[in-house]
C-alpha positions in Angstrom: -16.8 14.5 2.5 -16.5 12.3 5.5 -17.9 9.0 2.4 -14.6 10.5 0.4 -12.6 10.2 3.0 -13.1 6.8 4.3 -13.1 5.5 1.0 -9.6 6.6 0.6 -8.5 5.1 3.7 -10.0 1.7 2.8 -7.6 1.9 -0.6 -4.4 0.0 0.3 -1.3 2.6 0.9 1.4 2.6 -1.2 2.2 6.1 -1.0 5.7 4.7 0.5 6.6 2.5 -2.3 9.3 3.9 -5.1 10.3 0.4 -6.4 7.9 -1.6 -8.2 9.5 -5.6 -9.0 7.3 -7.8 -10.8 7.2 -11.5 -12.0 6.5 -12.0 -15.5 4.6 -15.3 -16.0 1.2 -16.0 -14.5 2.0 -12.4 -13.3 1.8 -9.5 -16.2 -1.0 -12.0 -17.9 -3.7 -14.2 -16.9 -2.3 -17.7 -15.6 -5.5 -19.2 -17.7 -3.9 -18.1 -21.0 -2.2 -21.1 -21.7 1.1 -19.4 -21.9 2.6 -21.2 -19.4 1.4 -24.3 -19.8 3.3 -24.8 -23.5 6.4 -24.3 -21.2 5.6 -27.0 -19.4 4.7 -29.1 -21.7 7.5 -28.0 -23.7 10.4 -28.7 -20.2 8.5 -32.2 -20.0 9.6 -32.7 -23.7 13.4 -31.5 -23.0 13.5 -33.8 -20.2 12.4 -36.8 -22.0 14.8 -36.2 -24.9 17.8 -35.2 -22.7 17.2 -38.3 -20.5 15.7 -40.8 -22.7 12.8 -40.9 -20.3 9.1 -41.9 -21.4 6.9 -38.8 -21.3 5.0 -40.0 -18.4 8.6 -41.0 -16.8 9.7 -37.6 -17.9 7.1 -35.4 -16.5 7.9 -37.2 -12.7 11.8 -36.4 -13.2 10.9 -32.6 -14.4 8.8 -32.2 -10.7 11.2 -33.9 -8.4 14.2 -31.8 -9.7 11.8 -28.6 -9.5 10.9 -29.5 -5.7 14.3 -30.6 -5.1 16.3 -27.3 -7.0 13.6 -24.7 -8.0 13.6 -25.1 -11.3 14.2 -28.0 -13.4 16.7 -26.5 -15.1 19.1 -26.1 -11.9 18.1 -29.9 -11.2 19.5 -30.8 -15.1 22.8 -28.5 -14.2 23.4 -30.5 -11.7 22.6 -33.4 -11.7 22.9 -34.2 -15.6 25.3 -31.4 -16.8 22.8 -29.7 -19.2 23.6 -26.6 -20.7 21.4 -23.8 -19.9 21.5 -22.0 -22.9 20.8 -25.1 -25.1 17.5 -25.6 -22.7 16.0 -22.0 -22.4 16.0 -21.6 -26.0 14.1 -24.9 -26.2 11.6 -24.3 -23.4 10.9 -20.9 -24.2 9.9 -21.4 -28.3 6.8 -20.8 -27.7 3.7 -19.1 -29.8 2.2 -15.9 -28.1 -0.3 -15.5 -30.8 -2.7 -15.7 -28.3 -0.8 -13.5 -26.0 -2.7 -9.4 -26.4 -1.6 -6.2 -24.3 -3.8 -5.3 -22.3 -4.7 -1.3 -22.2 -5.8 -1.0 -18.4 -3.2 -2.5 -17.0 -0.3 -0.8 -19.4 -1.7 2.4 -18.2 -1.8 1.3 -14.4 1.9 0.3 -14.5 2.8 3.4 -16.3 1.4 5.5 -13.3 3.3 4.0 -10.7 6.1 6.3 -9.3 9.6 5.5 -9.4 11.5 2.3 -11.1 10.2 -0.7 -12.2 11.8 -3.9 -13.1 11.2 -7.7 -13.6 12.4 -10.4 -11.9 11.4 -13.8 -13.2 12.9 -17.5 -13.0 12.7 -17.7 -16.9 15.1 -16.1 -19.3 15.3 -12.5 -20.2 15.3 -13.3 -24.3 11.5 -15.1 -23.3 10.6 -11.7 -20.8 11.7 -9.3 -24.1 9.0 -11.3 -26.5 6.5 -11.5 -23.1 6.9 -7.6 -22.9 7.0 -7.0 -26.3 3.5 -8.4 -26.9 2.1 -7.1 -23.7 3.3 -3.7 -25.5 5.3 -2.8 -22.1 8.9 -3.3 -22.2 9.8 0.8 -22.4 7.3 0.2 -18.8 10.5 -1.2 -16.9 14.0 -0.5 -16.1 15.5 -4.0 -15.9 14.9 -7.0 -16.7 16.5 -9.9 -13.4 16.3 -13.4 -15.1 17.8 -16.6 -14.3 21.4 -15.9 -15.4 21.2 -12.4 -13.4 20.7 -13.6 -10.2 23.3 -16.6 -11.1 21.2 -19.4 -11.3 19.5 -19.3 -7.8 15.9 -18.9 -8.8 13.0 -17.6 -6.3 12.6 -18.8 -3.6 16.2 -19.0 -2.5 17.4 -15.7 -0.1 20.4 -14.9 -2.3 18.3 -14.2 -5.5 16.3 -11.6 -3.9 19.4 -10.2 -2.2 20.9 -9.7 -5.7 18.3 -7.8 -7.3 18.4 -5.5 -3.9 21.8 -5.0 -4.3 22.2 -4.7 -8.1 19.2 -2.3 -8.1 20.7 -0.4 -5.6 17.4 0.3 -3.6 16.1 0.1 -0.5 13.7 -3.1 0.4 11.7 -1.1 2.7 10.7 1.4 -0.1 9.4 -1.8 -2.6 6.5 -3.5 -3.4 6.8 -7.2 -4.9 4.2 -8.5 -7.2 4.1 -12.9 -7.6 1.7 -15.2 -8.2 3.3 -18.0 -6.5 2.9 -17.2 -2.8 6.3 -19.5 -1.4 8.3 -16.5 -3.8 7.1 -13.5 -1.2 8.4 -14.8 2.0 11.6 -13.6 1.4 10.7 -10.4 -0.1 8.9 -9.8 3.1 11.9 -10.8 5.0 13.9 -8.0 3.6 11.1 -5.3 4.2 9.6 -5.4 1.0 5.5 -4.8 0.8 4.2 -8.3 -1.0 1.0 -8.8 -3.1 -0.2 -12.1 -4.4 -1.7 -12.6 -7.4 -4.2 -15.6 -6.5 -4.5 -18.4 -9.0 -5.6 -21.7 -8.8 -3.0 -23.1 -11.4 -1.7 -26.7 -10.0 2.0 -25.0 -10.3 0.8 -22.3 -7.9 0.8 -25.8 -4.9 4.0 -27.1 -6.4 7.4 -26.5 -6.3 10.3 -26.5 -3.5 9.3 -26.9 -0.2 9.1 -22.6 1.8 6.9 -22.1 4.2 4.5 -19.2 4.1 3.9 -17.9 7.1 0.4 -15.5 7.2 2.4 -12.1 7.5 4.8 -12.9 4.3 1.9 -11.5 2.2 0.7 -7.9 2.7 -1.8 -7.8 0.1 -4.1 -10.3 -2.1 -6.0 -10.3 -5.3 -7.1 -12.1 -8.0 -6.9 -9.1 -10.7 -3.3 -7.1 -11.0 -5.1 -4.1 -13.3 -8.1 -3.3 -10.5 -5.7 -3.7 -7.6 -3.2 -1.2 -9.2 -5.8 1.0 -10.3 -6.9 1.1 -6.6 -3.8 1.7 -4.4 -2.9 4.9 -3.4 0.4 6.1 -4.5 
């Protein structure tokens, strides 16, 4: 009894949570799938046509207005006048043939008490096909994408005080799942309980400059469907 009982106590608690918010890429699948990296390679292609830039030239205008904005796209908005609608179509034609659901962590999600939602950088036409092939759209409540939070992507305060507010839920009761450590810090700020999902993707080191101080992330672990599997709730 006394084995039982300490092995429950070594199980992070989540017995408190009643809001589950989740990134999408890198986050819902394995960051190793090469999912993500077509939309890189596909924004390094937009940036070359839209500026007239040499791919090479292209690829270094694409990170400086990600470090300097968030997202390249904000950078093009701003600085270039691109339309958004005209770019996430392009960036997001992907193929996802090579995207499967995955059973385990399906069921693990559907377990989890409460509401779940999404709330992801990218484009909520690109998180539909994402969730469609992962087989777990009916899984989540809402979708918050790019447009929803009004074009102030993760890590910026305001997004994250959107989705609180047009979700209508308490931060102190919700867990936030990312694989890009920079987008917890201000989850935790508001109360939320944080778990990283640990990659070693170059984009996990990029992007704007947030600092991430030890106590922004709760929890750690390299595989979503064990670590779900394992929390108490």
């Amino acid at each position: 009894m006394k084995t039982g009982i300490l092995r429950a106590q070594s199980r992070p608690d989540f017995r408190h949570i009643r809001n589950w918010v989740f990134d999408l890429d890198n986050t819902l699948y394995d960051a190793g799938n090469g999912v993500f990296s077509q939309i890189e390679s596909r924004m390094t292609d937009y940036v070359s046509g839209f500026l007239g830039l040499a791919r090479d030239q292209a690829r270094r205008r694409q990170k400086e207005l990600y470090h300097r904005y968030g997202t390249t796209l904000n950078g093009l908005m701003r600085e270039h006048g691109c339309d958004a609608d005209h770019y996430l179509n392009y960036v997001h034609d992907i193929d996802l043939s090579g995207l499967a659901a995955d059973a385990a962590l399906r069921d693990a999600v559907e377990k989890l008490p409460g509401r779940r939602f999404i709330f992801t950088n990218g484009c909520r036409v690109h998180a539909a096909r994402i969730l469609e092939r992962l087989e777990m759209a009916h899984l989540f409540e809402s979708v918050w994408d790019i447009r929803t939070i009004g074009f102030a992507p993760k890590p910026d305060p305001a997004a994250y005080a959107s989705v609180v507010e047009a979700g209508g839920f308490d931060a102190a009761s919700t867990a936030m799942f990312d694989d890009l450590p920079r987008n917890l810090g201000p989850a935790r700020a508001l109360g939320m309980t944080t778990v990283w999902l640990k990659t070693d993707a170059p984009w996990a080191k990029e992007g704007p400059l947030a600092d991430t101080a030890p106590g922004d992330i709760d929890h750690e672990t390299e595989n979503l469907t064990q670590f779900l599997h394992n929390i108490r709730i």
